[in-house]
LOLO-863076 format. One record per residue (C-alpha): residue number from 1; residue in three letters; z, y, x. Coordinates in steps of 0.02 Angstrom, whole numbers. Each point is the difference from the previous one (the first is absolute). Layout:
<sites>
SITE    i   aa      c3      c2      c1
SITE  NUM  ALA       Z       Y       X
...
</sites>
This chain:
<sites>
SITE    i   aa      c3      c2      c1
SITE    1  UNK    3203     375    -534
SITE    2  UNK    -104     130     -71
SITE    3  UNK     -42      53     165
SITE    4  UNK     -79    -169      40
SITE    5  UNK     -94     -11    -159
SITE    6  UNK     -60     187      49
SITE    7  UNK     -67     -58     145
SITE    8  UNK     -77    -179     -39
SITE    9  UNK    -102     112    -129
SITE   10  UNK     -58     101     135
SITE   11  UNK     -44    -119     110
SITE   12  UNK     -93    -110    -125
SITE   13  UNK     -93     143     -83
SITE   14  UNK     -63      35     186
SITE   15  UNK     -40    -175      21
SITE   16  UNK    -117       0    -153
SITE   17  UNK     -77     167      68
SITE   18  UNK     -51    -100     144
SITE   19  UNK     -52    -147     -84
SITE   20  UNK     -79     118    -104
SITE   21  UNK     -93      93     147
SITE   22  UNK     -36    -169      93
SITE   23  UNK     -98     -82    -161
SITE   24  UNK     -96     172     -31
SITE   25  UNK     -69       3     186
SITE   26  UNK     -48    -191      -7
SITE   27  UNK     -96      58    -137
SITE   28  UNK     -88     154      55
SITE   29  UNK     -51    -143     147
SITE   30  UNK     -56    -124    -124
SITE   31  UNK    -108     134     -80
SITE   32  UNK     -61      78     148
SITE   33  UNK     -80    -191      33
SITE   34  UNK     -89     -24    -157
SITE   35  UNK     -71     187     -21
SITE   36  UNK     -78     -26     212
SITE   37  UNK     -53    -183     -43
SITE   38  UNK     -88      54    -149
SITE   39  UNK     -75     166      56
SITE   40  UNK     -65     -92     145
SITE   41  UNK     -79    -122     -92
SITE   42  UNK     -77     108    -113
SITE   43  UNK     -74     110     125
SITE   44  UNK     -60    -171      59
SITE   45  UNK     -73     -59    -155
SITE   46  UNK     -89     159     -33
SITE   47  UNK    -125      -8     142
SITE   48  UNK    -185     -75       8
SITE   49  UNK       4    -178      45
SITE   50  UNK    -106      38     170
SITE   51  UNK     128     149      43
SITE   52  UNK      40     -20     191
SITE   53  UNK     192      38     -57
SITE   54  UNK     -42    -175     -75
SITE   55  UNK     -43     -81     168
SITE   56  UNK      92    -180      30
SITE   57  UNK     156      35     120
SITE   58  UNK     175      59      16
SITE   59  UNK      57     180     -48
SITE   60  UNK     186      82       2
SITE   61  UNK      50     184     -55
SITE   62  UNK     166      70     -34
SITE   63  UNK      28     134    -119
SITE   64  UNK     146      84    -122
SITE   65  UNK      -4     -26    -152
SITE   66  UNK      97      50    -158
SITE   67  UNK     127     -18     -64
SITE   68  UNK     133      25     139
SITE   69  UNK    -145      52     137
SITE   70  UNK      11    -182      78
SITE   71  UNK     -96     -25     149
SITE   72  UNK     -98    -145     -43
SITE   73  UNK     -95    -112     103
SITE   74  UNK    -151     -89     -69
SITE   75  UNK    -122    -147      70
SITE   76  UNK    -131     -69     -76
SITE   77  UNK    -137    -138      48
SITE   78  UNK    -193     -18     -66
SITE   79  UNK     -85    -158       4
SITE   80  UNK    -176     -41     -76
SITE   81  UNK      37    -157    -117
SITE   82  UNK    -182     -15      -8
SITE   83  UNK    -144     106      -9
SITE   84  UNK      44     101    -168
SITE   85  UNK     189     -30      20
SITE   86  UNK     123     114     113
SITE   87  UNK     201     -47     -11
SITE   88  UNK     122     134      37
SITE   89  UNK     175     -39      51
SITE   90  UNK     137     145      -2
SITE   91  UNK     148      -4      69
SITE   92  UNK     119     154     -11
SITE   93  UNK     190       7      72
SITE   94  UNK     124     133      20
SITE   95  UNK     -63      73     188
SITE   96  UNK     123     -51     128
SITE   97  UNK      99    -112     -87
SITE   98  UNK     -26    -185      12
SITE   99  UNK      14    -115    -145
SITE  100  UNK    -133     -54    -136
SITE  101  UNK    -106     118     -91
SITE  102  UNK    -107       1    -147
SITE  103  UNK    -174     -99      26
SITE  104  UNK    -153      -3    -110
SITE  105  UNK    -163     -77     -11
SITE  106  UNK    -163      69     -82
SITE  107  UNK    -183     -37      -1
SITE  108  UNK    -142     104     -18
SITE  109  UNK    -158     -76     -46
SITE  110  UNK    -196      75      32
SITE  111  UNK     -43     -65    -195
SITE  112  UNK      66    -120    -109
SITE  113  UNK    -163     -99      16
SITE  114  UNK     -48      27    -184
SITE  115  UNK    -204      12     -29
SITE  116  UNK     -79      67    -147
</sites>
């Protein structure tokens, strides 16, 4: 008997080191997401309006990122909304996995239009 209970409280103590291990990698992955979508769009946002990097189209890269060096792969589309208005969809997914990702939308505007 004491045996048994030896052993279920082995086997559940490695069973919540795995758990354990399992929920800390989902969220180094989670984090590795948000810290590329977000240094993407930043590097995005800081450019001149007439930048060429700023040109309407589609664009990929893949890159690690911390924490957990994930290989990350990023897409992201341009598209003039108008003549002062550019829209910038990101996408960014775990690279070479399939499933959803983490998506965001910004837009970047020439002026806000205000005269004095």
């Amino acid at each position: 008997m004491a045996m048994f209970l030896g052993l279920v409280l082995i086997v559940g103590g490695a069973e919540i080191l795995t758990l354990a291990l399992a929920a800390k990698r989902k969220g180094d992955v989670t984090a590795a997401l948000v810290h590329a979508l977000t240094d993407r769009l930043e590097s995005l946002k800081a450019l001149a309006f007439d930048d060429p990097a700023l040109a309407p189209g589609e664009h990929e890269a893949t890159a690690r990122v911390e924490p957990g060096r994930c290989l990350v792969a990023e897409s992201w589309e341009i598209a003039g909304d108008g003549d002062r208005v550019k829209r910038i969809r990101l996408r960014v997914r775990l690279a070479g996995k399939p499933g959803p990702g983490t998506t965001a939308t910004a837009f970047i505007l020439r002026d806000l239009g205000f005269e004095p």
